[in-house]
PDB file of the backbone (N, CA, C, O) and the ligand in Angstrom, with CONECT records:
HET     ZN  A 101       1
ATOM      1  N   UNK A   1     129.935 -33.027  51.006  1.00  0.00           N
ATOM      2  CA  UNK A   1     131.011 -33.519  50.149  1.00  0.00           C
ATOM      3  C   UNK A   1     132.213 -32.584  50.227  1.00  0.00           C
ATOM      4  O   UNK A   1     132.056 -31.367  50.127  1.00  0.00           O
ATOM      5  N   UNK A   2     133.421 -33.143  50.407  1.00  0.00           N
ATOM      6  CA  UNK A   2     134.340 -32.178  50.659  1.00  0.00           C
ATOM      7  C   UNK A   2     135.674 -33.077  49.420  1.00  0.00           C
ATOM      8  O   UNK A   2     135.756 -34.242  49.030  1.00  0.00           O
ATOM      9  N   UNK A   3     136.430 -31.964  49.177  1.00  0.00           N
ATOM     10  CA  UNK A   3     137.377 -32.472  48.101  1.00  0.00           C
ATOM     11  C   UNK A   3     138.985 -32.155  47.965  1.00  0.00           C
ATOM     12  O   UNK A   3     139.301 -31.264  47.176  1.00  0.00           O
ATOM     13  N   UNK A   4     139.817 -32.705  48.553  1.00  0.00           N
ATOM     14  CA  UNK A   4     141.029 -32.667  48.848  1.00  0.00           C
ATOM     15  C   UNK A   4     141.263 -31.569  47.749  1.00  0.00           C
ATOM     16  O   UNK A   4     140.778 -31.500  46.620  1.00  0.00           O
ATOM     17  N   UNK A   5     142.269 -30.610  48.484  1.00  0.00           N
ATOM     18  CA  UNK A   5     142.836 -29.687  47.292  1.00  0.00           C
ATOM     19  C   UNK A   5     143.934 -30.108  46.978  1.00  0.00           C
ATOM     20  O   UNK A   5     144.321 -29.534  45.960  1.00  0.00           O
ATOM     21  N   UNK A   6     145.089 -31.301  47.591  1.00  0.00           N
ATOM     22  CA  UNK A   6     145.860 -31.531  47.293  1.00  0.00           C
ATOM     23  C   UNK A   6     145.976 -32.779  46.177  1.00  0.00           C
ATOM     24  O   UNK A   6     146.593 -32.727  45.113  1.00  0.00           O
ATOM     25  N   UNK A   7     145.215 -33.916  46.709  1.00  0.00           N
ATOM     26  CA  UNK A   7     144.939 -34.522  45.218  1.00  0.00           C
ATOM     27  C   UNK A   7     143.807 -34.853  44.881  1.00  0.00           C
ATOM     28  O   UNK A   7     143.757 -36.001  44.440  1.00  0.00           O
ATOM     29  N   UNK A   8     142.645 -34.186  44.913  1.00  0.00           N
ATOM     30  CA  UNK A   8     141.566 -34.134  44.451  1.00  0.00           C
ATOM     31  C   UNK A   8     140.448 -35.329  44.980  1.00  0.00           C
ATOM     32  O   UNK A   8     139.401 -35.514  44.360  1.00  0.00           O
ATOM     33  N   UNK A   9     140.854 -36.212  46.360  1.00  0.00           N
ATOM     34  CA  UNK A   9     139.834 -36.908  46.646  1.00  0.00           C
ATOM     35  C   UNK A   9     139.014 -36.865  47.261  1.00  0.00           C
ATOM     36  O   UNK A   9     139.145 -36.707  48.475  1.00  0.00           O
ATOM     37  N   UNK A  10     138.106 -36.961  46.807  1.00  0.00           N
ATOM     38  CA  UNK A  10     136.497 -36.753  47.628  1.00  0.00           C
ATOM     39  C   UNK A  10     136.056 -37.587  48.474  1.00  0.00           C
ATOM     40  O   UNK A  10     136.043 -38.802  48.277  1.00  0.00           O
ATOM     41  N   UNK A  11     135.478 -36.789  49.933  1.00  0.00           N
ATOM     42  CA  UNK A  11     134.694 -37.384  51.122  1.00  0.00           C
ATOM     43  C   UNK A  11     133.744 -36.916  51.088  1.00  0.00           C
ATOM     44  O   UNK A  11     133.488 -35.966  50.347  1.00  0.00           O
ATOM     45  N   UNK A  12     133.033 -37.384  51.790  1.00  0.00           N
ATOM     46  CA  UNK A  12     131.892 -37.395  52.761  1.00  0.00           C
ATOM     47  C   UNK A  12     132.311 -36.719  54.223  1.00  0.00           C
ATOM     48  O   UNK A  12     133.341 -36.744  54.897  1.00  0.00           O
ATOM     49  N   UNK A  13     131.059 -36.129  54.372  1.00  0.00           N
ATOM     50  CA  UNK A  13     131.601 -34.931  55.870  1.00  0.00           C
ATOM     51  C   UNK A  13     131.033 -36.180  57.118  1.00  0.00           C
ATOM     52  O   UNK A  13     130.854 -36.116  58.334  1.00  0.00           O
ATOM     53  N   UNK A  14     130.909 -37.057  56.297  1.00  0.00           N
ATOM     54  CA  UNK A  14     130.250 -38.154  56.953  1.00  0.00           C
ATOM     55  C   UNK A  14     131.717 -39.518  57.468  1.00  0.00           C
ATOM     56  O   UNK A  14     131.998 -40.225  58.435  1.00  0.00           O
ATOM     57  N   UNK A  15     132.174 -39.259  56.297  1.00  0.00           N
ATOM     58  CA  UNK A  15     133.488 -40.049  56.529  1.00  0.00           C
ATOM     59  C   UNK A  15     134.471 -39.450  57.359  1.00  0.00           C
ATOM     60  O   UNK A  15     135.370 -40.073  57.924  1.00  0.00           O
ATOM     61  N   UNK A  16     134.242 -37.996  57.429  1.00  0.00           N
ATOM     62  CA  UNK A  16     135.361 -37.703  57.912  1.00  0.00           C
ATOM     63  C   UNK A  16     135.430 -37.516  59.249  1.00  0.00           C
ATOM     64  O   UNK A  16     136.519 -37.516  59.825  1.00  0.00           O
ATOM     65  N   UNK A  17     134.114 -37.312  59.978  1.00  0.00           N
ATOM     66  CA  UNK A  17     133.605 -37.499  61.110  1.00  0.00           C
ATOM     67  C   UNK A  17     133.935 -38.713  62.073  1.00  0.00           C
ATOM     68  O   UNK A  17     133.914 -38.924  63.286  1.00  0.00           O
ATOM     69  N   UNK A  18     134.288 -39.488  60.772  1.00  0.00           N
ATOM     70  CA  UNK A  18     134.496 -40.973  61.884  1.00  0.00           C
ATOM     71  C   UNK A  18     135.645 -40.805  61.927  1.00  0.00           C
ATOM     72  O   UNK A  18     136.066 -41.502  62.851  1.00  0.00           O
ATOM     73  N   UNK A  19     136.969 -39.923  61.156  1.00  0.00           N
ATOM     74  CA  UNK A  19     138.057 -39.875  61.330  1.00  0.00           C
ATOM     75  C   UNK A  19     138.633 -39.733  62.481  1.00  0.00           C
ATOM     76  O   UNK A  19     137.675 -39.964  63.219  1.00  0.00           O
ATOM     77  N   UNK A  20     139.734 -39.464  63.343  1.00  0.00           N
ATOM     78  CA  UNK A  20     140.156 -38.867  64.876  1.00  0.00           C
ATOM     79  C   UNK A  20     140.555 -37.247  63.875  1.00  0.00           C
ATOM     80  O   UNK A  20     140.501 -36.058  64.190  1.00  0.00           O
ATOM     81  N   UNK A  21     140.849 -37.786  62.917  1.00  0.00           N
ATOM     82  CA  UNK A  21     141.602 -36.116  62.480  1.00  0.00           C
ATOM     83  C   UNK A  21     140.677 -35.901  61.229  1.00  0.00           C
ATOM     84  O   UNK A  21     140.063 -36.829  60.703  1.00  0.00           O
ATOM     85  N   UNK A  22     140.630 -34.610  60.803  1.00  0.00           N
ATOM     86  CA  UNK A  22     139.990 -34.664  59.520  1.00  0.00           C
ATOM     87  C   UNK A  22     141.233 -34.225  58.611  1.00  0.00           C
ATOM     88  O   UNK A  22     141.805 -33.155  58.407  1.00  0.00           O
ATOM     89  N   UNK A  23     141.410 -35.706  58.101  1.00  0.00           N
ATOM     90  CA  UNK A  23     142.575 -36.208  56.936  1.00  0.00           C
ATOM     91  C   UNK A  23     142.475 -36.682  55.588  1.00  0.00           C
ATOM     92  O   UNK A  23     141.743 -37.652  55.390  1.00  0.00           O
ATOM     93  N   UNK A  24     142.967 -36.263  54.815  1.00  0.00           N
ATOM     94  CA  UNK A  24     142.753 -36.759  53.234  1.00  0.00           C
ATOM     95  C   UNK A  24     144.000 -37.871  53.649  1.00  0.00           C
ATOM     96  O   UNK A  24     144.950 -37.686  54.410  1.00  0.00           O
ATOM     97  N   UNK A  25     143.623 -39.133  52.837  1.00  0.00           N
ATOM     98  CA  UNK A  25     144.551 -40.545  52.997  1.00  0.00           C
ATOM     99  C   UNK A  25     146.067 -39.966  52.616  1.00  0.00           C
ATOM    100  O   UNK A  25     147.158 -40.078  53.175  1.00  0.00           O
ATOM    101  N   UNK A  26     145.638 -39.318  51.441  1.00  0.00           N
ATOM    102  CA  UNK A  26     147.342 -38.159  50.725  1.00  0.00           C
ATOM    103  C   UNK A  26     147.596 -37.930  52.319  1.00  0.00           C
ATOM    104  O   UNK A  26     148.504 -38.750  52.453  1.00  0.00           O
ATOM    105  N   UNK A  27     147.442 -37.462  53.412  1.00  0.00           N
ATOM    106  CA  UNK A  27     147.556 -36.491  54.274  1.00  0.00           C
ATOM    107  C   UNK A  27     147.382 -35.128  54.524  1.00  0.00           C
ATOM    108  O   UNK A  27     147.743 -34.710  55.624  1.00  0.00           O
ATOM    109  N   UNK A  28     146.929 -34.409  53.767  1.00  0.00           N
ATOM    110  CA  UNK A  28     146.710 -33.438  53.645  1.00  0.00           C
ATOM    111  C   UNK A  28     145.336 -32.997  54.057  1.00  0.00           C
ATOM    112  O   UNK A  28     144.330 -33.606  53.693  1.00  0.00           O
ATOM    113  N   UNK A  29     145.302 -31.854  54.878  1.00  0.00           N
ATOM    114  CA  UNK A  29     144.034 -31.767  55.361  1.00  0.00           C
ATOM    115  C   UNK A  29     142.691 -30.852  55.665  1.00  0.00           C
ATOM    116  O   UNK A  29     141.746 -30.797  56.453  1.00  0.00           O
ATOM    117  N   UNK A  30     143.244 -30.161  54.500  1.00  0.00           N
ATOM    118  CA  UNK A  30     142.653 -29.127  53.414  1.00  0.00           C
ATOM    119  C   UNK A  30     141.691 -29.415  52.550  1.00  0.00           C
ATOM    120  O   UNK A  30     141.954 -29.716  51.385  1.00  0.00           O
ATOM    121  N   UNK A  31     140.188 -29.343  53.129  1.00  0.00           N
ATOM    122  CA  UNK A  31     139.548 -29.243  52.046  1.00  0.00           C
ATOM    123  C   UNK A  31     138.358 -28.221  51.490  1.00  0.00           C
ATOM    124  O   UNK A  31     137.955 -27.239  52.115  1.00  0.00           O
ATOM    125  N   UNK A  32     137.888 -28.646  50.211  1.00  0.00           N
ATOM    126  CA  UNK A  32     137.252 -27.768  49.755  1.00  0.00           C
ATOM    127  C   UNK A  32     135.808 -28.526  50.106  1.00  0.00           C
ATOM    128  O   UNK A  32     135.723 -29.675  50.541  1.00  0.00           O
ATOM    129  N   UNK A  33     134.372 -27.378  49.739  1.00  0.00           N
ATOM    130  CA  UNK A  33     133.408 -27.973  50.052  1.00  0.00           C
ATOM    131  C   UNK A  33     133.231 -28.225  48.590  1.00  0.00           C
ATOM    132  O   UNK A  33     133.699 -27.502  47.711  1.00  0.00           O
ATOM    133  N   UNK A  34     132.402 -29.483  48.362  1.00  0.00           N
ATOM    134  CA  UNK A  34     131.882 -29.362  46.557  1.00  0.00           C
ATOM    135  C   UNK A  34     130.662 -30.161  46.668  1.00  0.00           C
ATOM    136  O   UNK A  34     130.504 -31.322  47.047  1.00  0.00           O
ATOM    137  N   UNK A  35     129.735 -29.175  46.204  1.00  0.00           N
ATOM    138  CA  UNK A  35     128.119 -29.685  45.767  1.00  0.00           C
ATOM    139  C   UNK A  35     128.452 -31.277  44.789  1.00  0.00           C
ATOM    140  O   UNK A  35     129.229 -31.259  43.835  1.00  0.00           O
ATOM    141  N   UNK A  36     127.777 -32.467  45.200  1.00  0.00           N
ATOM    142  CA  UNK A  36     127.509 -33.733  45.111  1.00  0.00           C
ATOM    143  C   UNK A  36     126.892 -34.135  43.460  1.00  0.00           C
ATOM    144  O   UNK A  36     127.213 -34.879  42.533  1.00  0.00           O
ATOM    145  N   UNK A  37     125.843 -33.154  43.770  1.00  0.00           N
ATOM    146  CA  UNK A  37     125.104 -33.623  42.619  1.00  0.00           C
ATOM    147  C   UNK A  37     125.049 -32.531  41.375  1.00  0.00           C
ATOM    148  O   UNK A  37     125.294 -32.699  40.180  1.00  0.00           O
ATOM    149  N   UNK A  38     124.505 -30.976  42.329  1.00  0.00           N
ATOM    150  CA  UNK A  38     124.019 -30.428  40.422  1.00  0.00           C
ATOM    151  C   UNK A  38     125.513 -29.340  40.280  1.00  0.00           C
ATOM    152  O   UNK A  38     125.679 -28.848  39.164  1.00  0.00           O
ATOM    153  N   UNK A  39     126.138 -29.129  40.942  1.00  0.00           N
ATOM    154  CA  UNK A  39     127.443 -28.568  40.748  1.00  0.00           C
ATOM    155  C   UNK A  39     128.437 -29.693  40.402  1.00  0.00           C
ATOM    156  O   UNK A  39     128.704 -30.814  40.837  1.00  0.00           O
ATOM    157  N   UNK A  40     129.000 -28.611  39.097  1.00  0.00           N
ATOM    158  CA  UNK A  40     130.151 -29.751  38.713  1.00  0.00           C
ATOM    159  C   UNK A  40     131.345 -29.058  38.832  1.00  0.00           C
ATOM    160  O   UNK A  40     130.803 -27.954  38.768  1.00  0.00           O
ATOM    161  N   UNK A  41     132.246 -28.850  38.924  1.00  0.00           N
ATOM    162  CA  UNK A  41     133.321 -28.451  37.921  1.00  0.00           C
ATOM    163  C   UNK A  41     133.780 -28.525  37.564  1.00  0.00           C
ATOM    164  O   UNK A  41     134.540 -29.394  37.991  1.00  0.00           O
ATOM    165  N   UNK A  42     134.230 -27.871  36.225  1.00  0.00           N
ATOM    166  CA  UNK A  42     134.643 -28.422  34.818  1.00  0.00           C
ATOM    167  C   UNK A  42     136.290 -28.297  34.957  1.00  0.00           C
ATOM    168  O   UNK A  42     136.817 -27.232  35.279  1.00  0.00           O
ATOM    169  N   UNK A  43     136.913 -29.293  34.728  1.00  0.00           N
ATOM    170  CA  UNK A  43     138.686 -28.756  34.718  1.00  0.00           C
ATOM    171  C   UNK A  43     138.835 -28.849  33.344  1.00  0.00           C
ATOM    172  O   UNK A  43     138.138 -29.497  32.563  1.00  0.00           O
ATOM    173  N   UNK A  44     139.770 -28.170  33.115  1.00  0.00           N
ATOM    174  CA  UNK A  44     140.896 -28.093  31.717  1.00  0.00           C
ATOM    175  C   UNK A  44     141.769 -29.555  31.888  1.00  0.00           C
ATOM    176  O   UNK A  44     142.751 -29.664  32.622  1.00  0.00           O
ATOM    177  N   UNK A  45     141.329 -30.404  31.242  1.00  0.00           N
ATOM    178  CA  UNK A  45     142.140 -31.803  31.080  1.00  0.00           C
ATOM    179  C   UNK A  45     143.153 -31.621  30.056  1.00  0.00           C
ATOM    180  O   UNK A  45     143.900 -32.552  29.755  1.00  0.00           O
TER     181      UNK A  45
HETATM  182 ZN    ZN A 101     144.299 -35.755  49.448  1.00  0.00          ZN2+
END
């Protein structure tokens, strides 16, 4: 699971594989890794 740092959307290292580029749709193509299931993290809303 990987998670855009620019606007926060989450892939699959699976999705991104099928990409030609590894791209967040934003464009940006920076990401973070983030545990799926028992990692969360909490933001300040
Ligand atoms: Zn993005």
């Amino acid at each position: 699971m990987y998670e855009c740092v620019r606007c926060g959307k989450r892939t699959t290292a699976k999705e991104l594989s099928k990409l030609p580029r590894a791209r967040c749709i934003c464009g940006y193509a920076v990401f973070t890794k983030s545990a799926p299931v028992t990692e969360r993290r909490l933001r300040a809303v």
